[in-house]
C-alpha positions as CSV (number, residue, x, y, z in Angstrom):
1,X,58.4,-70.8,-5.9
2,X,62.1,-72.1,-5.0
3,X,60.2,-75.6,-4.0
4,X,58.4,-75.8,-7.1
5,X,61.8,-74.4,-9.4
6,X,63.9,-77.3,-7.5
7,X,61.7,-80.0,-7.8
8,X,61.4,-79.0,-12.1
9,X,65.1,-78.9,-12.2
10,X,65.2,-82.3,-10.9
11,X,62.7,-84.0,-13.6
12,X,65.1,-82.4,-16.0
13,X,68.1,-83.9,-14.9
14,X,66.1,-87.1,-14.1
15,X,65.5,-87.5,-17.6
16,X,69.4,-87.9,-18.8
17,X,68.6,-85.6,-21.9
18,X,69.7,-82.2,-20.5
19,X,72.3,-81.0,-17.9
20,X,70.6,-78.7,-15.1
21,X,72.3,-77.2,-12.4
22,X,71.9,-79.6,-9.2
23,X,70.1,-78.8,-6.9
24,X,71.9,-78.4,-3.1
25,X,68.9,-77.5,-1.1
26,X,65.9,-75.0,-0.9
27,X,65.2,-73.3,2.5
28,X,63.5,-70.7,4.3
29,X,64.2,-68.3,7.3
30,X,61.2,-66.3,9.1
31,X,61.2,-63.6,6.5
32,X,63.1,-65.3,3.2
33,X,63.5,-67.6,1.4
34,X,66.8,-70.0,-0.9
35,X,67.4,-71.9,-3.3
36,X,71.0,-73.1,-3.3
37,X,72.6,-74.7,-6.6
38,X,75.3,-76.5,-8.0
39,X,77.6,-72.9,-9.4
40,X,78.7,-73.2,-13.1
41,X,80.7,-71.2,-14.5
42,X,78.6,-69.8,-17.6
43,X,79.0,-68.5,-21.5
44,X,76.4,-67.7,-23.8
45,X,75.6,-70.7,-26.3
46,X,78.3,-70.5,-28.8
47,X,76.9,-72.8,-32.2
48,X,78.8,-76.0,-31.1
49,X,77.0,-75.6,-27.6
50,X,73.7,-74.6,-29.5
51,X,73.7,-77.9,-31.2
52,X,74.0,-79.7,-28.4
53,X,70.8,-78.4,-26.5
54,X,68.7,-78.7,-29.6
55,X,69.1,-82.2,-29.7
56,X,69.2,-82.6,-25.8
57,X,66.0,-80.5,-26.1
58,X,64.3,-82.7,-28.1
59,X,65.7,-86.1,-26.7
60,X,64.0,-84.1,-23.2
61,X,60.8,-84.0,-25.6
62,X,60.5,-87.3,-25.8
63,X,59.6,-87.9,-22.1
64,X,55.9,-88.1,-22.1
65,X,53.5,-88.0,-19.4
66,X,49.5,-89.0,-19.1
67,X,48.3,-85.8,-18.9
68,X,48.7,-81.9,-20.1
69,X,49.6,-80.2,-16.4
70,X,52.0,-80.9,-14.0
71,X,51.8,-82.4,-10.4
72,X,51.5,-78.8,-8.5
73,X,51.5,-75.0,-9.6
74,X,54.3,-73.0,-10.5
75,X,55.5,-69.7,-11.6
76,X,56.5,-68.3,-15.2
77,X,58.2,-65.1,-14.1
78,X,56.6,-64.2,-11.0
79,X,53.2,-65.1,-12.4
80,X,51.5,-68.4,-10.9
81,X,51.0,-71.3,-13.5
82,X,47.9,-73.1,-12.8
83,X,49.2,-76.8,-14.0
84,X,46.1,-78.7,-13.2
85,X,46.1,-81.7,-15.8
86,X,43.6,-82.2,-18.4
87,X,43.5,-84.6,-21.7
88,X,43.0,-81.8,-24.1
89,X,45.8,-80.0,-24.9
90,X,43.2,-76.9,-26.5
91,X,41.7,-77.0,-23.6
92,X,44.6,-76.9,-21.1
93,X,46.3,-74.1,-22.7
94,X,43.0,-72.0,-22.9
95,X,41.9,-72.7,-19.7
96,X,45.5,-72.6,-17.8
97,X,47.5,-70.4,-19.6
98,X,45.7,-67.8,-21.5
99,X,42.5,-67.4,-19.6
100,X,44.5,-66.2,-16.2
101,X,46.7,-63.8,-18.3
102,X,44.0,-61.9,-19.4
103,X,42.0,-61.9,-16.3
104,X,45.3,-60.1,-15.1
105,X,45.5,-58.0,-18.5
106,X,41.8,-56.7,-17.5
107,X,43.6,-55.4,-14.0
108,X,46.4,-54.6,-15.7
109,X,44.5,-51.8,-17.8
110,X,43.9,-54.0,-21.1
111,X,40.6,-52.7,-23.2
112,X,37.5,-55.0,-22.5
113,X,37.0,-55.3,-26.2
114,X,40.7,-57.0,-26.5
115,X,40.3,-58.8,-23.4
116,X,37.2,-60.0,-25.4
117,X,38.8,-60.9,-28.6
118,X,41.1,-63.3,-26.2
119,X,38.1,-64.6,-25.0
120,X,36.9,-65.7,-28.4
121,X,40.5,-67.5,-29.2
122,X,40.1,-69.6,-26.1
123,X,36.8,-71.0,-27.2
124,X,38.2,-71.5,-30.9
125,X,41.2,-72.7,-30.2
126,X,40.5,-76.3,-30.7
127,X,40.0,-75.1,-34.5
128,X,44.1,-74.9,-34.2
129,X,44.4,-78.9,-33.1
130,X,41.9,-80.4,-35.9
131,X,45.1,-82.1,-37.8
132,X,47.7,-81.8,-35.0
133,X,47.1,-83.9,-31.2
134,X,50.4,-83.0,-29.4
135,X,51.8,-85.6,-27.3
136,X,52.2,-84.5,-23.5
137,X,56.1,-83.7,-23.6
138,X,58.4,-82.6,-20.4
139,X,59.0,-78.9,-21.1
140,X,61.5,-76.4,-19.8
141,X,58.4,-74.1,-19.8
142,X,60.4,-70.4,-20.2
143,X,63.1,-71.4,-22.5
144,X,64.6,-67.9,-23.7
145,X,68.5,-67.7,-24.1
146,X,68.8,-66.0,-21.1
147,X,67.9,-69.4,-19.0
148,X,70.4,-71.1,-21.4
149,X,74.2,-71.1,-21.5
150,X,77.3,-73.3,-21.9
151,X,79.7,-74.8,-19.0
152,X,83.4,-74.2,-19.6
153,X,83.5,-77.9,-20.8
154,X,81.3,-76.9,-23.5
155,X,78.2,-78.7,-22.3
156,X,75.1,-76.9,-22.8
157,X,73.1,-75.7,-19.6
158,X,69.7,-75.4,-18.8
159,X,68.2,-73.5,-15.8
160,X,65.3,-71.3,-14.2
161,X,62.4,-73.7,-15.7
162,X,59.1,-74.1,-15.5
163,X,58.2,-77.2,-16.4
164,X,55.0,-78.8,-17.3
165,X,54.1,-81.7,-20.0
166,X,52.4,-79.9,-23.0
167,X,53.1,-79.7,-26.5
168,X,56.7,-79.7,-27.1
169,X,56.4,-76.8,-29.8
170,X,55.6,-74.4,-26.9
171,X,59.2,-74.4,-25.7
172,X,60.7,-73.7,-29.4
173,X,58.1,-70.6,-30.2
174,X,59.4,-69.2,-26.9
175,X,63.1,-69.9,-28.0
176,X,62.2,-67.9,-31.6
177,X,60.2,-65.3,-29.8
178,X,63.1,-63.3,-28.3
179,X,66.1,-64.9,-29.9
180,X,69.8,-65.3,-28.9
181,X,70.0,-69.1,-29.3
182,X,72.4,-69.5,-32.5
183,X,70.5,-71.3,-35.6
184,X,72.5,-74.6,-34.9
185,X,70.0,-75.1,-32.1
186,X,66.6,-74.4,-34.1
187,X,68.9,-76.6,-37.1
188,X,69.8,-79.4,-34.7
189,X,66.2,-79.9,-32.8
190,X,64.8,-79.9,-36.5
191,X,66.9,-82.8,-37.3
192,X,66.4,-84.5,-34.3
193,X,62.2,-84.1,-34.5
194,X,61.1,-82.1,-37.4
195,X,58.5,-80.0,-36.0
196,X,54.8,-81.0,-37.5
197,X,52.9,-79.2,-41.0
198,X,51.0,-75.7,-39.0
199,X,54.1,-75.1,-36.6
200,X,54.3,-71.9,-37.7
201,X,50.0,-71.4,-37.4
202,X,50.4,-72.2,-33.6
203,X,53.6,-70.6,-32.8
204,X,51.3,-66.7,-32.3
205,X,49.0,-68.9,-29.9
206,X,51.7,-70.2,-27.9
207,X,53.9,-66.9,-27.6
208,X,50.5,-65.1,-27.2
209,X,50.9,-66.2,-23.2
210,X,54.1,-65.1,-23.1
211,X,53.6,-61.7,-24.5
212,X,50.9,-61.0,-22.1
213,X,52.6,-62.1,-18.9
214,X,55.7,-59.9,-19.7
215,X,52.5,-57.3,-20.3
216,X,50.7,-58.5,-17.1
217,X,54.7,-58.0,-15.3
218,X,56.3,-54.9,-17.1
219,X,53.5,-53.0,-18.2
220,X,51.9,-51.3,-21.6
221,X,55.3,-52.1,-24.3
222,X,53.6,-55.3,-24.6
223,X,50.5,-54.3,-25.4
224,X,50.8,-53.7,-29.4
225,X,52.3,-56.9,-29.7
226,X,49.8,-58.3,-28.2
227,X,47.1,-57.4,-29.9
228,X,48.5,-57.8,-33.1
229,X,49.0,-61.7,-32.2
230,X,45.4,-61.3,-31.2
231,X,43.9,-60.1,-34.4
232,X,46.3,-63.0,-36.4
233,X,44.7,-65.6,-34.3
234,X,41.3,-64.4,-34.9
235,X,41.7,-64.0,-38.3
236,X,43.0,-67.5,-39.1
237,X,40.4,-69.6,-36.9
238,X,37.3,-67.7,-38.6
239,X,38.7,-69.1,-41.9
């Protein structure tokens, strides 16, 4: 996991678009394991901060790859990340990301009949990407405020990713879905690279995997939320 979280805080700070922590060393011992960084001394984003990730965010965006995936799996939370590339982006984020969350949701206690609801959004899901073929884009992969902060400098930091290429919209749903970035960032990214027509269709599908791994991790609270997202979905690709 510390391997994996080093090696995606160095393709961020490869890219010149963000600052990252650097990255000192990861290690091990018999029975545990490190990850040493660079310290900064963190704030929350104030708005003059905010504005400056949502344009380092996007100019980060702009680094594409060949393929949907990554070059190994990861984590999101403490839940693996299968990042095995594909071409399609529907198919990728059926396959990879909401397929294993509710295989776990089925352990986890979710109803078979929801669990089969999910099932019919992965094989619809295309029905989402008839107008719209993302670009692969280098994402922080679990961008919520609390993996975002400002240096006393006033630079905007970004740590604790978990970074794949996929559609760059996946990283601003997550930053809506449980707030605390100021609106100069959502404002800022905007003008930098207005988001595309049905932003706002796909945003449910793409917090949909994040609900259910904070489900799969901290138990039933997520459930409701969940379903509702599920239902939503549903509705809108039988249309």
């Amino acid at each position: 996991m510390f391997a994996a979280e080093a090696r995606g805080l160095q393709a961020l700070s490869a890219t010149g678009a963000v600052r990252t922590p650097a990255v000192i060393t990861p290690g091990s011992t018999d029975d545990q394991a490190f990850l040493v960084l660079e310290f900064l001394d963190l704030a929350p984003l104030d708005p003059q901060a905010g504005a400056r990730l949502g344009t380092a965010l996007a100019l980060l965006h702009r680094t594409t790859g060949d393929f949907f995936g990554w070059s190994e799996d990861n984590v999101i939370g403490a839940t693996p990340q299968n990042n095995a590339p594909h071409r399609s982006w529907p198919h990728f984020f059926g396959e990879r990301r909401l397929q294993p969350q509710f295989q776990l949701a089925l352990r986890n206690g979710m109803d078979k009949t929801l669990a089969a609801k999910g099932g019919a959004i992965i094989e619809r899901v295309g029905g989402l990407f008839i107008d719209y073929q993302p670009v692969p884009s280098l994402l922080h992969g679990d961008l919520w405020s609390g993996n975002a902060g400002r240096s006393s400098d006033g630079t905007a930091v970004i740590f604790d990713p978990a970074c794949y290429y996929g559609d760059r919209e996946t990283d601003i749903a997550m930053a809506e879905l449980f707030g605390g970035f100021p609106a100069s960032f959502y404002a800022a990214y905007r003008s930098a690279w207005p988001l595309d027509p049905g932003y706002e269709m796909r945003k449910p599908l793409y917090n949909l995997y994040h609900i259910l791994n904070h489900f799969n991790l901290f138990g039933g609270a997520y459930l409701g939320q969940a379903q509702r997202m599920i239902e939503r979905l549903l509705a809108e690709l039988r249309r």
